[in-house]
C-alpha positions as CSV (number, residue, x, y, z in Angstrom):
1,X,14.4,0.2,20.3
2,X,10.6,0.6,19.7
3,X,11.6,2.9,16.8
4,X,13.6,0.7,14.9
5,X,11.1,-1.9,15.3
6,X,8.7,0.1,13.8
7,X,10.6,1.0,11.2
8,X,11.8,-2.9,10.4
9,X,8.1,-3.8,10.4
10,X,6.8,-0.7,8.2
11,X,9.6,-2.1,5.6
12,X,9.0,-5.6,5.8
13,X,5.4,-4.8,5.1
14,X,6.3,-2.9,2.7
15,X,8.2,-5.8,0.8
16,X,5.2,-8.1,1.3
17,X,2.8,-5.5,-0.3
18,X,4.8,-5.2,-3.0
19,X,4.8,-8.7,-3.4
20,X,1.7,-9.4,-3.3
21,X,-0.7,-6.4,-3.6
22,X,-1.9,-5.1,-7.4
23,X,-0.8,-1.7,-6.7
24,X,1.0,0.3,-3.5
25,X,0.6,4.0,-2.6
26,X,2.6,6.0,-0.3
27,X,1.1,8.6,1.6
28,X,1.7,11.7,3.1
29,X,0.5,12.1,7.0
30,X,-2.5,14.2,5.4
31,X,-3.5,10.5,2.9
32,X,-1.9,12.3,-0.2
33,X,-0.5,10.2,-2.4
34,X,3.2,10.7,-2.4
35,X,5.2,10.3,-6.0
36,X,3.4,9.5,-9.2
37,X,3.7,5.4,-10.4
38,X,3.3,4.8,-14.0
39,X,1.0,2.0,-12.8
40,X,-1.3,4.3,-10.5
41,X,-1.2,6.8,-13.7
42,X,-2.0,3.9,-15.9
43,X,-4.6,2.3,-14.0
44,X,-6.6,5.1,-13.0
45,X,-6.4,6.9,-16.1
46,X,-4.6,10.4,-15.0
47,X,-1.5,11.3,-12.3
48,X,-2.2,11.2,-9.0
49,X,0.7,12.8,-7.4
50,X,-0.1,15.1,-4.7
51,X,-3.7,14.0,-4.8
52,X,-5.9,12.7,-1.4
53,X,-5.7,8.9,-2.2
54,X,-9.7,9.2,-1.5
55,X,-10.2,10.9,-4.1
56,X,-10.0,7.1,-5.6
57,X,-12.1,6.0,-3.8
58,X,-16.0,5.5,-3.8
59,X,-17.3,8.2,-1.5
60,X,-19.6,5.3,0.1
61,X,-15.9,4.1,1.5
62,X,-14.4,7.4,2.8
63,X,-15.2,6.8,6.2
64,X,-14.1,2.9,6.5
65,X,-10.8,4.3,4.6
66,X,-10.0,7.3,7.1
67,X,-11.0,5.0,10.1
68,X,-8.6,2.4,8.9
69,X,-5.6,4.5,8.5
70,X,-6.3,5.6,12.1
71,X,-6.3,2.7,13.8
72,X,-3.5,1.7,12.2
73,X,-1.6,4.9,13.7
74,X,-3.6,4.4,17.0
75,X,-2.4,0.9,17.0
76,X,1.0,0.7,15.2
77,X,-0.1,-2.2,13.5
78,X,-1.3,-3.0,10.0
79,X,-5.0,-3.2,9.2
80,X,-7.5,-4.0,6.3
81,X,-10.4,-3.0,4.8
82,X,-12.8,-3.3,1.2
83,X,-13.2,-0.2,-0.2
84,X,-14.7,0.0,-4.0
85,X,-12.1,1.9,-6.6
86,X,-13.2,4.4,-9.2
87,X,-10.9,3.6,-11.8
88,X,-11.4,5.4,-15.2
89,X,-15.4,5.5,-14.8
90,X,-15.6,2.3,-13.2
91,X,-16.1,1.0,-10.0
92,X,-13.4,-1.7,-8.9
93,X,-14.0,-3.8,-5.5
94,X,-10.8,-4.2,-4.1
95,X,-9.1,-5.0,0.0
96,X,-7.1,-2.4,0.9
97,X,-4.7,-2.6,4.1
98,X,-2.3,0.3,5.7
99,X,0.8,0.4,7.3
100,X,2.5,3.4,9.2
101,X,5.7,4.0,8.7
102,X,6.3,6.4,11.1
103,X,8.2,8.4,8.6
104,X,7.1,12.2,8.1
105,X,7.3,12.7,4.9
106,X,6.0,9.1,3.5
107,X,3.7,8.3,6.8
108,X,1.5,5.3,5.0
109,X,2.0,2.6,3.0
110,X,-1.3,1.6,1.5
111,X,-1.3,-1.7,-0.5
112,X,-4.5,-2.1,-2.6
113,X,-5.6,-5.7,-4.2
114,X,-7.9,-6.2,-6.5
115,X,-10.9,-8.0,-4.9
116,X,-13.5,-9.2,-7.5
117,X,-12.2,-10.4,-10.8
118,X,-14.4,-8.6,-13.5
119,X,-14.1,-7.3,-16.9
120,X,-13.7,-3.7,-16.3
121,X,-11.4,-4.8,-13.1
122,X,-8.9,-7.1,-15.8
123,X,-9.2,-4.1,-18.6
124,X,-7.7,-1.2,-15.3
125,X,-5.4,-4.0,-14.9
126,X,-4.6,-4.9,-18.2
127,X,-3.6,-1.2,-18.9
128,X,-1.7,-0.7,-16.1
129,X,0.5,-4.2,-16.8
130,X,-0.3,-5.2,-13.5
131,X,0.5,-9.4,-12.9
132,X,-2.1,-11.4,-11.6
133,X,-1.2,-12.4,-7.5
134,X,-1.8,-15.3,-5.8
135,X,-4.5,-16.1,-3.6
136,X,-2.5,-16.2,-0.4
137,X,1.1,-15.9,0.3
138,X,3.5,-18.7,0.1
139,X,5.2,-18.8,3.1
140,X,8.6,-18.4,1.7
141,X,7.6,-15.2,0.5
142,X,7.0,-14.0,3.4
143,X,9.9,-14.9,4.7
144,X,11.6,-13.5,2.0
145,X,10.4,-10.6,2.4
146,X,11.2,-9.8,6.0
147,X,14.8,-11.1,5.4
148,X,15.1,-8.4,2.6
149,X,13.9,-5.5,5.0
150,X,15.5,-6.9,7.9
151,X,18.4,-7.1,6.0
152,X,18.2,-3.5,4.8
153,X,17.6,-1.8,8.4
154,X,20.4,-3.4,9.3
155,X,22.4,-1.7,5.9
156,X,20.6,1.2,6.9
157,X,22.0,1.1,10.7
158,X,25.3,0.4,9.5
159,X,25.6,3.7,7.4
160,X,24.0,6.0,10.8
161,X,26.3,4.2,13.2
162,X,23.1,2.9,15.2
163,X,22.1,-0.6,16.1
């Protein structure tokens, strides 16, 4: 029962984030980034599959990066932080928050939002195609959005024979 709670939050986070974040990384259990967007590619300025998602990441913010991630496994519970981005020679402040998923082979979900509007911020952006978000989310979004996952662990429960 814990399990598939776990699992219905991690994807009902994960719906949110990709409402509502400017870009979202999955990562390995050892913070690689797992697959290879076209808008992490894009917005960064080379692929970043395989690669430690710190490697994105001032090296000022490593620590406050690794210690979020593991209180978010410690805790089972999402968590946030700032971390400043080095995209394509510039540095881009931007709130960062983690999920575990409690999978192996994609542990975290790691939704990244741009923090401080800028020009070097809205040309990364701008090259990536990546929409503006809102300051907050609308309530129905959120709602939204844990329907949707709730309704897919439920698919995904039918097809195993579990409840």
């Amino acid at each position: 029962q814990v399990l598939h709670g776990t699992t219905f939050m991690a994807q009902a986070m994960r719906v949110i984030a990709d409402r509502l974040c400017d870009l979202v990384f999955e990562l390995s259990g050892d913070l690689r980034i797992c697959g290879d967007g076209k808008a992490h590619e894009s917005f960064f300025g080379r692929p970043l599959d395989g690669e430690l998602l710190s490697s994105c990441i001032l090296p000022d913010d490593h620590d406050r990066f690794v210690k979020m991630v593991t209180l978010t496994s410690r805790t089972m519970a999402p968590h946030c932080t700032h971390a400043t981005l080095l995209c394509q020679g510039e540095q881009i402040e931007a709130e960062m928050f983690a999920v575990d998923t409690g999978s192996r082979s994609q542990r975290y979900v790691i939704g990244v939002r741009i923090d401080v509007p800028s020009a070097s911020a809205q040309r990364c952006k701008d090259s990536a195609n990546i929409r503006a978000c809102p300051a907050s989310a609308p309530a129905h979004l959120m709602e939204d959005g844990l329907h949707r996952a709730s309704e897919s662990t439920h698919r995904v429960a039918e097809c195993t024979g579990s409840s």
